[in-house]
C-alpha positions as CSV (number, residue, x, y, z in Angstrom):
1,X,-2.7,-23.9,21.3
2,X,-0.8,-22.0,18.3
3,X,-2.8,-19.6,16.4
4,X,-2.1,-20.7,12.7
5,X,-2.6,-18.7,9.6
6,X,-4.0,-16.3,8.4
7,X,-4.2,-15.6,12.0
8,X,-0.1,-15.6,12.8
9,X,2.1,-12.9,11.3
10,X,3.7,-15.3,9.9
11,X,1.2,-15.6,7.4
12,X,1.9,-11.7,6.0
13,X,4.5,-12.3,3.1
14,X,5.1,-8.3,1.8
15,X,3.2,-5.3,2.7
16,X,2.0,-2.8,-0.1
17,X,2.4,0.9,0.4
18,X,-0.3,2.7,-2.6
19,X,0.9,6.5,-3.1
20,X,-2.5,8.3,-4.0
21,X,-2.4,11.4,-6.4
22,X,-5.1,12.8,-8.7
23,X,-2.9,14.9,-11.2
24,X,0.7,15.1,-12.8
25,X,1.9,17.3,-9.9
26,X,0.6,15.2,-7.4
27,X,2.5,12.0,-9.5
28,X,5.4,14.4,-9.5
29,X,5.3,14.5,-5.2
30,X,4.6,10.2,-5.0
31,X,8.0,10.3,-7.5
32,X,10.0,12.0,-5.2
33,X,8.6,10.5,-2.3
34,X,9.5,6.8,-3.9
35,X,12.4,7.6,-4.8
36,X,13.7,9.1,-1.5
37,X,12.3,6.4,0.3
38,X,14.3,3.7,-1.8
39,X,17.7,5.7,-0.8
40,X,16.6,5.1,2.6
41,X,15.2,1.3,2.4
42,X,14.7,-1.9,0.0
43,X,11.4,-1.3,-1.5
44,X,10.3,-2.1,-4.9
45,X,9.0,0.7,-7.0
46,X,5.5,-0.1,-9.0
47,X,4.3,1.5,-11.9
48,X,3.0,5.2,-11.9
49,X,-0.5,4.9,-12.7
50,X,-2.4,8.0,-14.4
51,X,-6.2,6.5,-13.9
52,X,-7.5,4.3,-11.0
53,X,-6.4,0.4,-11.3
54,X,-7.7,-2.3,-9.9
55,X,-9.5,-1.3,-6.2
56,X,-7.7,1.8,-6.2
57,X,-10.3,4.5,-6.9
58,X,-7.4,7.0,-7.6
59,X,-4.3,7.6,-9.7
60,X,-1.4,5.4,-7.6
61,X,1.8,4.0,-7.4
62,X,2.8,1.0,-5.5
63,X,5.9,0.5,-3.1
64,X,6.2,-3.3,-2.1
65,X,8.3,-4.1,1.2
66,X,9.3,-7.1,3.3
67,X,7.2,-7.6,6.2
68,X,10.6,-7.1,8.6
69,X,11.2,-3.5,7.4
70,X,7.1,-2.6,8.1
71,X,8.5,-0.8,11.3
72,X,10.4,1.3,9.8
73,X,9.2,2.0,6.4
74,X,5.5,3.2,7.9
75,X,6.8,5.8,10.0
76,X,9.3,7.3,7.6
77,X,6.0,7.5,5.0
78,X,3.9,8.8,8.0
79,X,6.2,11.7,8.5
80,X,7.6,12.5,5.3
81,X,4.5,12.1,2.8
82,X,3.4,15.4,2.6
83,X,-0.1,15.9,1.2
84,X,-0.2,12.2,-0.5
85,X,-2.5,9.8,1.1
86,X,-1.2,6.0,1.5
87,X,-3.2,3.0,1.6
88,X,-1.4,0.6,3.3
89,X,-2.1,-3.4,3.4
90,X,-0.6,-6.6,4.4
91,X,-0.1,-9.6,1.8
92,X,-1.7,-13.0,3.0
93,X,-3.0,-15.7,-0.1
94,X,-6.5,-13.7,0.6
95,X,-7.0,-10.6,-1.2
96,X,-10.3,-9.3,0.1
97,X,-9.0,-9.5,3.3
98,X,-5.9,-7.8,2.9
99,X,-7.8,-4.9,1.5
100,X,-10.6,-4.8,3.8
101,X,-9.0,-6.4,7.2
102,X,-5.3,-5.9,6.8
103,X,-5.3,-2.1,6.4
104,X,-4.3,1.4,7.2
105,X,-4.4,4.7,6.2
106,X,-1.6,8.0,6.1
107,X,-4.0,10.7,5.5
108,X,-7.3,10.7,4.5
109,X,-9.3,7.1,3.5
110,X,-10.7,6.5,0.3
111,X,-13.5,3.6,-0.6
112,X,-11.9,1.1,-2.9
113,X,-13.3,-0.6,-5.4
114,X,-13.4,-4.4,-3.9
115,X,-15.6,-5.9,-6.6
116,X,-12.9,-8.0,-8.2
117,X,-12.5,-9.5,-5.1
118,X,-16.2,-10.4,-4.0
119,X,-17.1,-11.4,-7.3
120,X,-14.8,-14.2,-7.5
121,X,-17.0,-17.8,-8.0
């Protein structure tokens, strides 16, 4: 019997790579990193956040990828991010699981802030 979603890879439609930074010179590294990693692959660059948004308990910008590039997006970011930690996570139709089931980390974890997604009714 088939597995079926959300299960299946298939069910993972983009992946979200979140640059974490806590000051202007730290927003100055995720910069350079995004933008050397778009020379290198098709990602969408996010905005450049200067306070935490959404779950993200820090300063952040997200890069958005197709699921068919994860392989080699993950280990360029792995080797070249410097100092930045990256919150990784798969995108399925179910948030809270994407951000609690679906991730990794590239440096040091942080604890998001997954209240917008528990306290859905």
């Amino acid at each position: 019997m088939p597995v079926t979603a959300p299960f299946s890879p298939d069910a993972i439609r983009y992946y979200h790579a979140h640059l974490y930074y806590t000051d202007e010179a730290g927003m100055a590294k995720a910069q350079a990193l995004a933008e050397k990693c778009a020379e290198h692959f098709p990602i969408r660059i996010g905005r450049f956040h200067q306070k935490p948004v959404g779950p993200h308990p820090l300063w952040s910008c997200q890069l958005s990828f197709a699921p068919e590039t994860f392989g080699d997006i993950i280990p360029w970011l792995a080797l070249n991010r410097g100092d930045l930690d990256i919150f990784v996570h798969l995108g399925t139709d179910d948030d809270l699981f994407d951000h609690t089931q679906g991730v990794m980390w590239l440096g040091k974890s942080h604890e998001l802030n997954l209240a917008q997604f528990t306290d859905r009714q």
